[in-house]
N, C-alpha and C positions, 0 to 999 in steps of 0.2 A: 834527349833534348835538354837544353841548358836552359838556366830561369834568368831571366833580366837584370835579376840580383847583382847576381856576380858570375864571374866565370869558373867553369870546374866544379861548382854548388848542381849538383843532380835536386828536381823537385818532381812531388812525387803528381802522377796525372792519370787522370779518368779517362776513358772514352766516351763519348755523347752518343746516345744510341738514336737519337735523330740524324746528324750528319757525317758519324763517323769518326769525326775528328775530336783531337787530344787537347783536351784543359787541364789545371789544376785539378788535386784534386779538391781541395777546398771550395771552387766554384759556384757557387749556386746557378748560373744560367750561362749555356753555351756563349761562346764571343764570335763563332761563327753564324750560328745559326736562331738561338736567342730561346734555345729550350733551357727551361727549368727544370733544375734537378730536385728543389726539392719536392717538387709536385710528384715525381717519382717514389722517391719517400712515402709522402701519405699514400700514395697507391699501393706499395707492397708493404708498408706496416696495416693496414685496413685490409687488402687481401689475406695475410700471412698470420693473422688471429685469428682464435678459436670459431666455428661457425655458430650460428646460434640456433637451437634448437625450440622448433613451434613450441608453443603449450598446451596442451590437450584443454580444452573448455571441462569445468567441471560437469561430473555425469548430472543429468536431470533427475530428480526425485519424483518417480511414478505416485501420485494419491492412491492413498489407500482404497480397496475398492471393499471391503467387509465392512462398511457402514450403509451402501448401496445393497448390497446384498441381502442385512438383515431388514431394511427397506422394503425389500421387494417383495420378502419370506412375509412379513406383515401383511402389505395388502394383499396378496394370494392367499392369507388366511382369512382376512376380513372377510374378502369378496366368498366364499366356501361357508362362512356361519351366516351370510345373507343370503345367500343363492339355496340354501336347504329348507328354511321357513317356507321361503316362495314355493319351492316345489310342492308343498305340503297343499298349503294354501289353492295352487292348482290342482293340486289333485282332487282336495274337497269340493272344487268345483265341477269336476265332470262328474260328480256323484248327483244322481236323484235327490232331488229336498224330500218325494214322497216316498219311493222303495226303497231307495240308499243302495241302488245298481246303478252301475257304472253305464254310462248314458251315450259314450265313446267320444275322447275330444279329440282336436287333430294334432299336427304333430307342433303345433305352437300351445298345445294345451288349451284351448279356448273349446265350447261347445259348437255343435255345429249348428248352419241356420236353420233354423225350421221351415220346413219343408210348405215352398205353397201349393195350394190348390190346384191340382192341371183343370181346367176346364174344357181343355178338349178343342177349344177353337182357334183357328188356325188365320193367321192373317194372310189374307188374301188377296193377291194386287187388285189393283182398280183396273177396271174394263176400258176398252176404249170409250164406249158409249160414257162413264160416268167421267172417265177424262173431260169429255168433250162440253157435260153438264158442269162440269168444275169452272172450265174456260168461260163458260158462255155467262158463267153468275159472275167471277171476274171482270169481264168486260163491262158488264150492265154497272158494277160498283165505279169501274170508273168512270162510267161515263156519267153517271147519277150525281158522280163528285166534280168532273168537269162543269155539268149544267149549274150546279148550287154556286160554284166560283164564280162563273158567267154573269150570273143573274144580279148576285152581291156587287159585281165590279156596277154593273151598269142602273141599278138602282143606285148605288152613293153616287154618282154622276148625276142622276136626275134629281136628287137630292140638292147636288152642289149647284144647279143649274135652278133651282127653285121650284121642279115640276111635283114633286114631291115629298111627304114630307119625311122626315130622320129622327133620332140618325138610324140607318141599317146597323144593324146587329151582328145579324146571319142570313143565310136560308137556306130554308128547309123544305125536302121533296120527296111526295110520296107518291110511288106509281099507283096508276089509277087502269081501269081496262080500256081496250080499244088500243088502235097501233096497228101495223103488218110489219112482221119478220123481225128483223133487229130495231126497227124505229118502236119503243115505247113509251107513252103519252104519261105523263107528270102532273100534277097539283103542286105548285109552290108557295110557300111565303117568303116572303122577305121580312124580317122580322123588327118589329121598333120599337118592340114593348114586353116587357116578363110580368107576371102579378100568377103568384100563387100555383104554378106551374104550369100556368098557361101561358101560349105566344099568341099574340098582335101582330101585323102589320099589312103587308101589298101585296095581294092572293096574282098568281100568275098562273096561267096553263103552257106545256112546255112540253117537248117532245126530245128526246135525244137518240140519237143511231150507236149503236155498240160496235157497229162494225166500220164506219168511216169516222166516229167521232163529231160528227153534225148534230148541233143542239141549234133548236127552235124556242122562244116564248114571248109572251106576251101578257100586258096586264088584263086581269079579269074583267069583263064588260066591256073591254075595248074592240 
């Protein structure tokens, strides 16, 4: 190929390895197709150099462990010139204070408990019959404590009504005899007054059933 120059002048030409075709060779970018040559260049001078080799991280420094150690050698001695006295000290302890014989501890060293007394008696369930005594004093309490709330609500009422007079305190109820079956008859007061550990107040007779819960009363003299 002849150069523009002049005629019969040979110039010297590259190939383009993009489109095939022949440039100078001085060219820097094809004229057909518009590749760079020198961008060629940096690629195989940067491939065509030494590779580079990792760096190994420097090795770690293990601590020393024979400071630990003579550490450790310490307290497993401490603990062995305190653990000896102790044993001593338990030992003296399962000795008799009066024979100085061994008296036998158990295996924490301690003495054992002193033995109590069998007395020989045996607990014994409750019968049906005392069941049945159990229930029936049960009932009676509550019912004894329904009648005393009863009595209290409706004496402060007659109280607040003007009939008479307060203020109520409590009241208090103690069986008295007479009654059939679960209905037991009552003595109550209603209480308006304490002195010296006596009660005062509005004497009622009163009856209550344990087994429906039915209370009756009324003021005394009425």
């Amino acid at each position: 190929m002849q150069d523009a120059t002049g005629p019969g002048i040979l110039a010297s030409v590259k190939t383009c390895p993009e489109c095939a075709e022949e440039v100078k060779e001085a060219a820097r970018k094809c004229r057909f197709c518009g590749h760079r040559f020198d961008a060629d260049g940096l690629r195989s001078s940067s491939s065509s150099g030494p590779a580079e080799r990792p760096v190994a991280p420097p090795p770690k420094k293990r601590p020393a462990r024979w400071p630990w150690v003579v550490l450790g050698l310490a307290i497993v001695a401490a603990i062995g010139v305190v653990a000896i006295p102790l044993t001593a000290e338990e030992d003296r302890d399962c000795v008799s204070d009066t024979t100085g014989e061994p008296v036998g501890c158990d295996d924490a060293g301690a003495l054992p408990p002193a033995s109590s007394t069998d007395t020989g008696a045996d607990t014994a369930e409750p019968t049906e019959a005392e069941v049945e005594r159990e229930l029936e004093r049960e009932t009676e309490r509550l019912a004894k404590v329904e009648l005393q709330r009863t009595i209290t609500k409706d004496a402060r009422k007659q109280v607040a009504e003007g009939l008479l007079e307060g203020p109520i305190l409590k009241t208090s109820c103690q069986r008295v005899g007479g009654g059939s079956g679960a209905t037991k008859r009552y003595e109550c007061i209603a209480v308006t007054e304490r002195s010296g550990g006596t009660e005062s107040g509005h004497s009622y007779q009163a009856t209550a059933n344990s087994n429906t819960g039915r209370v009756t009363w009324k003021l005394s003299g009425f």
